[in-house]
Each structure stands twice: as C-alpha cells, then as structure tokens.
C-alpha positions in Angstrom: -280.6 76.7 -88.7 -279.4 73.8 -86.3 -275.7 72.1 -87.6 -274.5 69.3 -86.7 -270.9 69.1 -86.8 -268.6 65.7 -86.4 -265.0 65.9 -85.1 -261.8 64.3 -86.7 -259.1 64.0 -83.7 -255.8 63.8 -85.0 -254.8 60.5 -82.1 -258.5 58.5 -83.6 -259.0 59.9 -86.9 -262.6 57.8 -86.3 -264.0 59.3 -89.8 -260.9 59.5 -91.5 -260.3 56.2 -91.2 -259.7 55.1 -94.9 -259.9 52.2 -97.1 -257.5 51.9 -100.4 -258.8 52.2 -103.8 -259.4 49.0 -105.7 -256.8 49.8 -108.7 -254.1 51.1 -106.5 -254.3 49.8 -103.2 -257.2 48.0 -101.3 -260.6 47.7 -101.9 -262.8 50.4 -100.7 -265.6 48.2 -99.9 -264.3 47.1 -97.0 -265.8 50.7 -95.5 -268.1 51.7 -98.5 -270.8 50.4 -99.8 -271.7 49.8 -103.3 -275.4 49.6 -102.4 -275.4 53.1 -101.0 -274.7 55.7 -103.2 -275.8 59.3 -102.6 -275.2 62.2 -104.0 -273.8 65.4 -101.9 -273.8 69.2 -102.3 -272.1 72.0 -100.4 -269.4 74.2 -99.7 -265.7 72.8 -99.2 -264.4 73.9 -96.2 -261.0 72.1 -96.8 -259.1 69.6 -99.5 -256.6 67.7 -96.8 -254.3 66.5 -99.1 -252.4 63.9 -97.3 -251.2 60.3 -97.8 -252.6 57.6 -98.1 -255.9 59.5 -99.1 -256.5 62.9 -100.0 -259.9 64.1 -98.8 -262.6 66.8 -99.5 -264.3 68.1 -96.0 -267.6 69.8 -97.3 -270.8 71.1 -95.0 -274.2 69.6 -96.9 -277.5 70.9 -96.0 -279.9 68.4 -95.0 -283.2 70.6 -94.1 -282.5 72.5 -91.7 -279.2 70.8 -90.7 -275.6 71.1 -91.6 -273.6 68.0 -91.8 -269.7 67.5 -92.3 -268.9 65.3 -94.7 -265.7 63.2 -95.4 -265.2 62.7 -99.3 -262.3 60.0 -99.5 -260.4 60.1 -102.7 -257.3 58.3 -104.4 -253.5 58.7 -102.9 -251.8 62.1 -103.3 -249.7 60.6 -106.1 -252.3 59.2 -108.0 -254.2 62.4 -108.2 -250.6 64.5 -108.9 -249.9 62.4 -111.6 -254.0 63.5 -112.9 -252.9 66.9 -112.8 -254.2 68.0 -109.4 -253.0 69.8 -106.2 -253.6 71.0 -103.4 -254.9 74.4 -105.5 -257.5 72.8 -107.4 -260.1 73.5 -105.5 -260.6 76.1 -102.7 -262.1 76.5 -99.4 -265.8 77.8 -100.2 -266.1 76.2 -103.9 -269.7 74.8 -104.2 -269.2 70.7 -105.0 -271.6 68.1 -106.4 -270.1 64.9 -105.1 -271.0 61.6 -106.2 -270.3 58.1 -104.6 -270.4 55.1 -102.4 -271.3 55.8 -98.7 -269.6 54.6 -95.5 -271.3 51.2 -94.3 -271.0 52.0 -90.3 -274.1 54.9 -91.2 -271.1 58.3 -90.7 -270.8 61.0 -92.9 -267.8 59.5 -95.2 -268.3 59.0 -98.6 -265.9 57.4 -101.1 -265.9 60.2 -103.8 -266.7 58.7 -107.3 -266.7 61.8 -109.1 -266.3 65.3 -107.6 -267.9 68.5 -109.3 -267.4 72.3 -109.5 -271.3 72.8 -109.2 -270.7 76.3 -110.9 -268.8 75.4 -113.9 -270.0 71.6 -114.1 -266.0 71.2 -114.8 -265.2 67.1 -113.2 -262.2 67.7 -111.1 -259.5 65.4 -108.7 -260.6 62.2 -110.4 -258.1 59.6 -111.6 -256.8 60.2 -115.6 -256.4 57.4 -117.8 -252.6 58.1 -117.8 -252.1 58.1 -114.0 -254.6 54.6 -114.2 -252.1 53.2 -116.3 -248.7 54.1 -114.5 -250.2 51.6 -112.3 -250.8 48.6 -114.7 -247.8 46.8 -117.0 -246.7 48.6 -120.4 -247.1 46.4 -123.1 -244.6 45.9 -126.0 -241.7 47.9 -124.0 -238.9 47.9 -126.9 -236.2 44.5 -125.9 -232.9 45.7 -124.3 -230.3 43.7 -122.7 -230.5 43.4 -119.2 -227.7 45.6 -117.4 -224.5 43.6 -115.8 -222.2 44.7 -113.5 -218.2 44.0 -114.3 -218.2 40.4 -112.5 -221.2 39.6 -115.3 -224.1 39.4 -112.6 -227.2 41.1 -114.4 -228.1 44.6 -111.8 -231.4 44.7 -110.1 -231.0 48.2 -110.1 -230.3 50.6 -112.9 -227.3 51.0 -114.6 -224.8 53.9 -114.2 -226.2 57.5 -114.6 -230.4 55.9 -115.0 -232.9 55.7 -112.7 -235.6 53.3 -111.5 -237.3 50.7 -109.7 -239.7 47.7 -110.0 -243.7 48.3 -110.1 -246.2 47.7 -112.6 -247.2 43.5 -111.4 -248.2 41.6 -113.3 -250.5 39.9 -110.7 -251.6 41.6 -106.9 -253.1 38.6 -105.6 -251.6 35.4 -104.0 -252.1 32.1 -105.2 -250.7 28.5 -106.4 -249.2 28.3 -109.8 -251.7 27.1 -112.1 -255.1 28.0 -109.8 -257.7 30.1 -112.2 -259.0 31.6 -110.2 -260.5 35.5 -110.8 -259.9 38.2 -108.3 -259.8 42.1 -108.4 -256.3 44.0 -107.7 -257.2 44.0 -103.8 -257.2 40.3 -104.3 -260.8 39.9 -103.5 -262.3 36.8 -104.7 -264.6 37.6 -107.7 -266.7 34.3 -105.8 -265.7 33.2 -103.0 -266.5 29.9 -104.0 -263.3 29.7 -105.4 -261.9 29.7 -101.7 -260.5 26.2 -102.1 -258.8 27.2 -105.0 -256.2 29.6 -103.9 -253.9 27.4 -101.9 -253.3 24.5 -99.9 -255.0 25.9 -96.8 -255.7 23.5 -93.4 -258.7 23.9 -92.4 -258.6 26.4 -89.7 -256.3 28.9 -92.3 -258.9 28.3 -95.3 -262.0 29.8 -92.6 -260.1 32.7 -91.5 -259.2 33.6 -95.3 -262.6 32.9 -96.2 -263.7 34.9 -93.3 -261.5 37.9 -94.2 -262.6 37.7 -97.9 -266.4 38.1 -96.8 -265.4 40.8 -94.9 -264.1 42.8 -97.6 -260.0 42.8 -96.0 -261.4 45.2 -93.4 -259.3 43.9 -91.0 -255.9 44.5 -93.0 -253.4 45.5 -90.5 -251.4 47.4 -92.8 -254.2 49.7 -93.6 -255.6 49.7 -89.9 -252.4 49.9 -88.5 -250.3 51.2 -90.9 -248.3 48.0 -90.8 -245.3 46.8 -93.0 -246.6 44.8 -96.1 -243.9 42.3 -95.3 -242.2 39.7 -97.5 -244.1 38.8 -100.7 -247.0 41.0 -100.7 -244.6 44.2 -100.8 -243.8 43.1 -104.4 -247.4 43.4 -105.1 -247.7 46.7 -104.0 -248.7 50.0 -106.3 -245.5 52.3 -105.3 -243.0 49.3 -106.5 -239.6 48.5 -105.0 -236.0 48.7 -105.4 -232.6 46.7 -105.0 -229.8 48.9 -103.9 -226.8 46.6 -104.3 -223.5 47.2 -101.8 -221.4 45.0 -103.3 -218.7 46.4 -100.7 -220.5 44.8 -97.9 -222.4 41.9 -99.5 -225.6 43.4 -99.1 -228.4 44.4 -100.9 -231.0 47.6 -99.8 -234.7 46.6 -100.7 -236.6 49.8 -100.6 -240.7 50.0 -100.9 -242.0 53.1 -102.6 -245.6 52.6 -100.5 -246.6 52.2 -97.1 -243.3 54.4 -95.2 -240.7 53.7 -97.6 -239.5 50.5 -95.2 -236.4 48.9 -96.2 -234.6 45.7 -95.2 -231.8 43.9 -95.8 -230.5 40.9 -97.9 -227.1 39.7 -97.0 -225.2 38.4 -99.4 -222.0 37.6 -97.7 -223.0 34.1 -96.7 -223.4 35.5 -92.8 -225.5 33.0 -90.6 -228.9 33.3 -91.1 -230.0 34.2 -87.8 -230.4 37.9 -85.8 -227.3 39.9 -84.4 -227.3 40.7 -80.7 -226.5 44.6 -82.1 -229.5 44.6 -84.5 -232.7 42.2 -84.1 -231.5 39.4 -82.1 -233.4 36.7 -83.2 -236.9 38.8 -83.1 -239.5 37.6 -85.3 -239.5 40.1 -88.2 -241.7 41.3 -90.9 -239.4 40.9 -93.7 -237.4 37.6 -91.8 -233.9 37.2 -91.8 -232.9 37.2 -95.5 -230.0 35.5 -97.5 -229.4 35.6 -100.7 -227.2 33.6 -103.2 -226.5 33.8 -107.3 -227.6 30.9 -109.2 -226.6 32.0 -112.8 -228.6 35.2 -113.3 -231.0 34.1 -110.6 -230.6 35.7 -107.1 -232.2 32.9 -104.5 -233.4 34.8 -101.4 -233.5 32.1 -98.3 -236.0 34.3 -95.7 -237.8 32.9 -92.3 -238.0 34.1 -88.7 -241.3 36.7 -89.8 -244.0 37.6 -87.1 -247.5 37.1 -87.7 -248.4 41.0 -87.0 -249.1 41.5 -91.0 -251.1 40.1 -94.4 -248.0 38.8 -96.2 -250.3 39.0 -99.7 -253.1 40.9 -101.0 -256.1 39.3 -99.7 -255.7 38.2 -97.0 -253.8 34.4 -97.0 -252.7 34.0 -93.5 -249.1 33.0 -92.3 -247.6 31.4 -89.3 -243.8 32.3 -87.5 -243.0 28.9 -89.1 -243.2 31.0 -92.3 -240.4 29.8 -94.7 -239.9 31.9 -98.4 -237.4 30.6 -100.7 -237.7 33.8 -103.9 -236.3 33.5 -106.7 -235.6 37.0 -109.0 -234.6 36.7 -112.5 -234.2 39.7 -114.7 -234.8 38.4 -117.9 -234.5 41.7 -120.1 -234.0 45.3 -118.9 -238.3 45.8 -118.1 -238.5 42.4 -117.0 -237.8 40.7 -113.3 -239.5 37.6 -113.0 -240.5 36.4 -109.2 -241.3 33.3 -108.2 -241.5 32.4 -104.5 -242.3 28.9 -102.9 -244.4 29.3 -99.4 -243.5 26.3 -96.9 -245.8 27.3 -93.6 -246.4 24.1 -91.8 -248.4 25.8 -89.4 -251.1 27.3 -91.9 -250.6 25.0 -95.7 -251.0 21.2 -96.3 -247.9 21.5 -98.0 -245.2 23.5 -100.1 -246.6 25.5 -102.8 -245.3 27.9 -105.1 -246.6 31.1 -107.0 -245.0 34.0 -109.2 -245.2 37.1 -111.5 -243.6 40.2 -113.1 -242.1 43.2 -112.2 -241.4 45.8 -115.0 -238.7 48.5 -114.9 -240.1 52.2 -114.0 -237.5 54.5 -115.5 -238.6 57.2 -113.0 -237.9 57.9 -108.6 -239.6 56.0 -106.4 -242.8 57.9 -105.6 -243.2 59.9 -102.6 -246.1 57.8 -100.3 -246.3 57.4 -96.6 -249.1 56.3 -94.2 -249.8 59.3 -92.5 -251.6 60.2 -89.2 -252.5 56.4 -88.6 -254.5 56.7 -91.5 -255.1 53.6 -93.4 
C-alpha cells in the first residue's frame, strides 16, 4: 500500500494554519467550506492539544493510499470547560469524523462532530454549558456596584472576589442605531447591508466589503497572531480586566485571549504622548491612553494606534489618525456599559459612535495564548 504523508513544520505550520470558531472566535469559513463536507475514518495518531485550536491528526485510507488528515477543533478552553483533555482520546483509537473541508483542496478538515467508531460515543465537541460561558447570563440577581473608599465604583472586583469582563453583549462593530444582522465573527448575514455599518469613504467601504466576501481571511490577528487592539479586544471571547493602581494613577487592562497583552491607562493626568524610556511616540496598538472620572463614568481619551491590526470584528478598517474617546460605566455589579465614539478622518465621513455590555465573570481569566504562529 502507497501513503502519502503531509508535513506540518513547526516555523510554517502550512496545514495547521487555523481559522476561529464562529461562536468563540472567528469564523471558520474563511478556510472551510460549508459546501464541502466529507466524512473521514481512521486511526488517530495524535490529539495536539494546543491554543488557539486543539487538533485531531488521523491517517484515512483512500484505496490504496494513506492520507494525514488535520481535524481542527474548538480552543483548549472551550473543550476543558466540555469536559475533555488531552486523555480523551488516544493514539490508535479508530475515529469517524464529520465536517467542513479546507477550501485551498489540503487535508484539513474543520471537525463538526468527532466519533469513537467502536463505541459510537460523540466525543471533544462543544457542551451547551461551555456554549454558554460564552454568551450573556440573563436575569443575574441586582447587586450594588462595588466602590472604593473615595466613592469611585471598582472595575475590578471587590476585596477578597474575583473576576473579569466577558460575556458581550454585541461582537460586531457598527453605528448606534444600524440593524443590521451579522454572526459573532461579525460577518455580514448580506453583504448588502455593507453601507449600513458605518460612515465609510469610499475607498474604506470596498476594502470592508472586500474583506467581508472574503470571509476575514486576511485577519492579522489570526494570521499573525496580532494584538486585537483598542475596541475590538472588548469584543473578544476570553474577556478583560481593569487592574486599578491607584498608587500610581494607573490602570492595568489585561485580555484573557490572544497572549494575555496588557496596556496601560494613565490616570494621573500625564501628557498624552510616548516617553523616550517606553514607546516614544510609536504608533501603538492600544494608543496612548488617558483616562478621567466623570461621575461613575471613566472617559478613556486614546490615539497614536498603528494600522498593523482589525480594531473590530469584521473587519472595519482604521487609519493612524484613529481617535477613540470610550466611555465605561458600571451600572450594577454584572453590568459595564461601553460606548466608544470613532473619529478616523482618514477612513469615516464623520464621527460616529457605537456600544454594548460587558457582564461580570466571577471566575480567573482563562488561560489562552496564540501558539506556534497558529491563528
């Protein structure tokens, strides 16, 4: 029997490379296609359970051929939080894999649902439970929001608790009052709807319009492993939190996804511009930020950003004229409200503004980094 065997090099990862699932992180048509489905069987030869995707390498026979196959899967956490590990299945098992296939034609398969072909037991899918860790808990019982002695509600949790914001309420970027229907990747549900989203100049509403047709398959944070930046990391699966120095009139804002990046915002009323000791005046992802109390609001003042990353789900583009004035009000102890108004003369007609929830997770940040260079 002839085999044909494909090689995964730990500097390319070419058939590793992965997209995001559509509830958690990105959608997976940008390499899959829907129109393709197959289904596999074969022997396991390993479960590579790594961030941002756990996968299943199996041999199928074909004939009289062997082929490797990639079986992409959901994030390490997700699956954790179903119940699985690394244990769950074992080099050898026999597997009856079901799912959307890769579009460029190599043997990668998104997994839809993974069997032990022995037992006809369903294993490493997605629970309902872990699903909705992911998706805002309704009717959370009212509690005051916490305060710290000055009176200034905390954006973190109060002494001897635990937490951080996840759970949006929205993971797509657009203006306030647009209806306009997109999935959690932020994928347009029609992309006639294209005009919709924001005040776009012309050149800005073709490229969104051109990453939208192509599926967000040129997301540098998933290609690249790039930051999510400002905005967009508040729409990300892993949440975020505030870590207020008081001390030093700062605050710590920590992602739980991508490499749990943090930046900060100075509260001390510093210039806003760069420090020759730190970034200069570099174009950042995050900007320089500064941040004021209006009543229980906290007003975040952030420019100087590069244009190296998607600052939303999506795919809206940004310019380095980029300027974010956010607004975060906690309005109970599960609630922070965001709102954020976008001023990009370079890429809008004019100011707009957008906003959502956040609800308290009463748990640690999850564990999630973008491995290997894998998106």
């Amino acid at each position: 029997m002839s085999r044909t065997v494909f090689y995964w090099l730990a500097g390319g990862m070419a058939l590793l490379l992965a997209a995001t699932p559509v509830l958690a992180h990105h959608s997976i048509t940008a390499k899959f296609d829907p129109g393709k489905t197959r289904t596999l069987k074969g022997l396991m030869t390993k479960l590579d359970w790594a961030n941002p995707h756990v996968h299943i390498l199996m041999d199928v026979p074909d004939g009289n051929t062997v082929t490797s196959w990639a079986v992409e899967l959901e994030s390490t956490v997700d699956l954790e939080r179903s119940g699985w590990n690394l244990n769950t299945v074992k080099p050898g098992d026999a597997l009856t894999v079901q799912g959307m296939t890769a579009r460029d034609g190599s043997p990668q398969m998104w997994g839809n649902s993974v069997v032990l072909t022995a037992s006809g037991k369903r294993v490493l899918d997605m629970s309902a439970a872990a699903k909705a860790a992911l998706l805002p808990t309704p009717n959370l019982p009212a509690r005051p929001a916490p305060r710290w002695p000055d009176g200034k509600p905390r954006l973190g949790p109060p002494p001897g608790e635990k937490g951080y914001w996840g759970k949006p309420s929205s993971t797509a970027l657009m203006e306030t009052g647009s209806n306009v229907q997109v999935d959690a990747s932020g994928l347009l549900r029609s992309i006639a709807d294209v005009d919709k989203v924001a005040p776009f100049q012309k050149w800005a509403r073709d490229l969104y319009e051109y990453r939208q047709r192509n599926f967000l398959k040129d997301d540098p944070m998933f290609l690249f492993c790039k930051p999510p930046g400002a905005v967009r990391q508040f729409q990300m699966p892993y949440g975020v939190q505030f870590l207020e120095d008081k001390n030093f009139g700062r605050i710590f804002l920590v992602e739980g996804g991508g490499n749990h990046i943090w930046h900060f915002i100075y509260t001390d009323g510093r210039a806003q511009k760069g420090e020759l000791r730190g970034n200069d005046d570099n174009p950042l992802y995050y900007g320089n930020a500064r941040g004021t109390w209006q009543g229980d609001t906290l007003v975040v003042d952030s420019k100087t950003f590069n244009e190296k990353f998607w600052f939303s789900n999506g795919g809206l583009p940004h310019s380095d004229q980029l300027h974010l004035i956010e607004r975060f009000t906690r309005t109970d102890f599960n609630t922070l409200k965001y709102e954020v108004s976008i001023d990009d003369p370079g890429v809008y007609t004019r100011t707009w503004t957008a906003g959502w929830n956040l609800q308290w997770v009463p748990e640690d940040l999850p564990i999630f980094y973008c491995q290997d260079n894998r998106p």
